[in-house]
C-alpha positions in Angstrom: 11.8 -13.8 9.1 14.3 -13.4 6.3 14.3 -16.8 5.5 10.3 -17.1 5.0 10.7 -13.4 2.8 12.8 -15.3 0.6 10.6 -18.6 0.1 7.5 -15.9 -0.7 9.5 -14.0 -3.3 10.3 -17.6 -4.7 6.4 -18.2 -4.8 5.2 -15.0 -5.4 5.5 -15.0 -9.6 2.6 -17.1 -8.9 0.4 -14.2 -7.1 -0.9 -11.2 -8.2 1.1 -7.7 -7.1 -0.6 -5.1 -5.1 -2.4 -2.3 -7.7 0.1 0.1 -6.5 2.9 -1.9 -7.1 1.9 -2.4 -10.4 1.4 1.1 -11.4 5.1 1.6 -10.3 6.1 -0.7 -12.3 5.0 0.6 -15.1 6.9 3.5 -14.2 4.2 5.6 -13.6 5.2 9.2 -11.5 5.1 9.6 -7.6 2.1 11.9 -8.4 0.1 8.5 -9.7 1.7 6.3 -7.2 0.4 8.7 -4.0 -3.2 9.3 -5.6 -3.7 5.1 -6.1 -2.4 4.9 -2.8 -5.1 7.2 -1.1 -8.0 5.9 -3.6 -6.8 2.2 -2.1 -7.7 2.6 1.5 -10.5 0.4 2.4 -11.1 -0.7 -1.3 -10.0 -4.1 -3.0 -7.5 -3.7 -5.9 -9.7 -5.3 -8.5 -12.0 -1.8 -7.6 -8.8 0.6 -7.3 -7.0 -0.1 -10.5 -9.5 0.8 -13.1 -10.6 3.8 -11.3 -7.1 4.9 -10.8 -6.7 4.6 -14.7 -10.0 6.7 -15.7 -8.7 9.1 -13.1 -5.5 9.6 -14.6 -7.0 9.9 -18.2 -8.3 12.9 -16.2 -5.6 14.4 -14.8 -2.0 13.4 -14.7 -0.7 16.2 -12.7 -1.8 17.9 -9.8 -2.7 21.0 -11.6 -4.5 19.0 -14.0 -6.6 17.9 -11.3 -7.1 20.5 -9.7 -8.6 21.9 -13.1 -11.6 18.7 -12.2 -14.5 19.7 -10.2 -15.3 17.7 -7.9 -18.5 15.5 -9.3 -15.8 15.3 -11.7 -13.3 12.9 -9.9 -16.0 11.4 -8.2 -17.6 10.5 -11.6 -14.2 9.0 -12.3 -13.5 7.1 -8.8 -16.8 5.6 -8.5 -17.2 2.9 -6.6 -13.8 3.1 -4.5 -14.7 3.4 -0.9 -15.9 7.1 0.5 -15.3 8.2 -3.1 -17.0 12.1 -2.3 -14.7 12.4 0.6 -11.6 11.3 -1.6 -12.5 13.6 -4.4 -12.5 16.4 -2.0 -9.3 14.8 -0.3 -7.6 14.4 -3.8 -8.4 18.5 -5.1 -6.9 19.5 -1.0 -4.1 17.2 -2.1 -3.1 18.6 -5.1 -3.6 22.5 -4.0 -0.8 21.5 -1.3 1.4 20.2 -3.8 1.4 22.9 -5.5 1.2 25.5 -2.9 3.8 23.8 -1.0 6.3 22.0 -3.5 5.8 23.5 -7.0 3.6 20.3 -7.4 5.7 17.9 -7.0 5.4 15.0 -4.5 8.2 15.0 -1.8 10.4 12.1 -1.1 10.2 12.6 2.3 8.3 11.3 4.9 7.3 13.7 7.4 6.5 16.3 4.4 4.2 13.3 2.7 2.6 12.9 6.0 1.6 16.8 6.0 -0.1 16.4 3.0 -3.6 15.9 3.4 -4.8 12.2 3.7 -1.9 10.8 4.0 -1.2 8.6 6.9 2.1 6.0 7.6 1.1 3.5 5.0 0.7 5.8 2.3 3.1 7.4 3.0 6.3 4.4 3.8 4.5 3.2 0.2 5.6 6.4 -1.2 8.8 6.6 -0.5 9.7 2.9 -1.0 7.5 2.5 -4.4 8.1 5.7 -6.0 11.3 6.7 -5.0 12.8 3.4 -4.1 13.7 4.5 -0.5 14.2 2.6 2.5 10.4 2.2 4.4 8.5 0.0 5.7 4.9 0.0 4.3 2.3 -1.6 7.3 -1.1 -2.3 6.4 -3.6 -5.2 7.6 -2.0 -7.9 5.7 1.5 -6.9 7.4 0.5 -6.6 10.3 -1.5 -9.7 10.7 1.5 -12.0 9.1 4.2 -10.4 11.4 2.0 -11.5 14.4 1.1 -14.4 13.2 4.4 -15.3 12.2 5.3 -14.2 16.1 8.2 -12.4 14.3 6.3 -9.4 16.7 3.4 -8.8 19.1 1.7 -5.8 18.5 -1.6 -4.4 18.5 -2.0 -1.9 15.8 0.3 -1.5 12.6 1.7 1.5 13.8 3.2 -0.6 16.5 4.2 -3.0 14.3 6.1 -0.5 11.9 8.3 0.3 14.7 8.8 -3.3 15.8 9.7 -3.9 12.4 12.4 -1.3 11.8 14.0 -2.2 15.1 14.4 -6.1 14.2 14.0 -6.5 10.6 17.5 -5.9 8.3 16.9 -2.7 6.3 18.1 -4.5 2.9 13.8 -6.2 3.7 12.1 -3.3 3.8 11.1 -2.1 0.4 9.6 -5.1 -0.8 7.9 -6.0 2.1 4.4 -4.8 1.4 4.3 -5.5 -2.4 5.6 -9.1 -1.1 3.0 -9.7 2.2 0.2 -8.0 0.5 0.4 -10.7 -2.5 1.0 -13.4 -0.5 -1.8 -11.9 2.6 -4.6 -11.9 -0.4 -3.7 -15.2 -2.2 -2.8 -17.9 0.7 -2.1 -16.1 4.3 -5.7 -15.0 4.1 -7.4 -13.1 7.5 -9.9 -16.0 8.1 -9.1 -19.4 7.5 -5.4 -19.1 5.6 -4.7 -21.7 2.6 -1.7 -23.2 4.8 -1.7 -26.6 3.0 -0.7 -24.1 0.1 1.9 -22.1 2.1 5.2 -22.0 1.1 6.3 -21.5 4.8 3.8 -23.2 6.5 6.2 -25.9 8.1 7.6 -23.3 10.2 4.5 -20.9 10.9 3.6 -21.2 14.7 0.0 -20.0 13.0 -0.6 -17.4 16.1 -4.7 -16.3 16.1 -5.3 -18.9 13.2 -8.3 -21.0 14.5 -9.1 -22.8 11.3 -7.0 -23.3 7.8 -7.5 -24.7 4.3 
């Protein structure tokens, strides 16, 4: 698997990053980095970035947004995925930041994952986008191209996570998202992947894959 990494981070100038991955490198706080993560779920970046941006014209801090009522952020979200049940997640959010760590966002994993809304992916993207930790980020691209790859056989990301931390080298892990979700969205797509486009396609055993480009 380290060798295909490598031939995708060759390509990838080509592709367009994750939102999230772009707000961190703008150098944007762990505070922006967590709420575009959570407005993400189930909504395509094209949808997440420019709501993330009128959000944060907002509110900035978690004070700030707490200081939003809620037909407030959802004004300012709208159309990401279940934005009324993010605006409310978002305001529970920043009260436990602030109740629990002065409002700032922890760079730890078990303490992001007791934060409300925040599950594994969010919070591995976390840590290895805002604080440049060691993580590994699983979400549907990941886990479809580590089984399709047969680098692992799992069923559900979770699984694949832990597969993934027992196999893969450690120096792999922060860029793996940023680099799977670029490549997952431009040529290793769900149905019918761009193969004849594929910059590892010669050694792809193409597991699930019933039809390609």
């Amino acid at each position: 698997m380290t060798r295909a990494l490598a031939a995708l981070r060759r390509a990838m100038p080509g592709w367009q990053a994750p939102v999230v991955a772009a707000f961190a490198h703008e150098r944007r706080g762990p505070f922006a980095i967590l709420v575009s993560c959570l407005l993400s779920l189930r909504t395509r970046d094209e949808t997440t970035g420019p709501a993330s941006r009128r959000l944060f014209r907002l509110a900035r801090t978690p004070a700030a947004l707490l200081r939003c009522s809620p037909r407030t952020i959802e004004r300012a979200i709208y159309p990401v995925g279940f934005y009324r049940t993010k605006a409310r997640t978002l305001r529970a959010l920043a009260r436990a930041l602030l109740d629990r760590h002065r409002g700032r966002v922890p760079a730890d994993l078990d303490a992001l994952l007791a934060l409300p809304g925040v599950g594994r992916k969010t919070a591995n993207l976390v840590i290895t986008e805002a604080f440049g930790l060691p993580g590994i980020c699983v979400d549907t691209h990941v886990h479809r191209i580590a089984n399709r790859w047969g680098y692992v056989t799992t069923r559900t990301p979770a699984a694949t996570e832990m597969a993934l931390r027992a196999t893969l080298p450690a120096r792999e892990w922060r860029g793996l998202n940023t680099l799977l979700v670029a490549f997952g969205q431009t040529i290793c797509r769900p149905i019918s992947p761009r193969c004849s486009a594929c910059p590892v396609a010669a050694t792809c055993p193409r597991r699930g894959v019933v039809r390609t480009r």
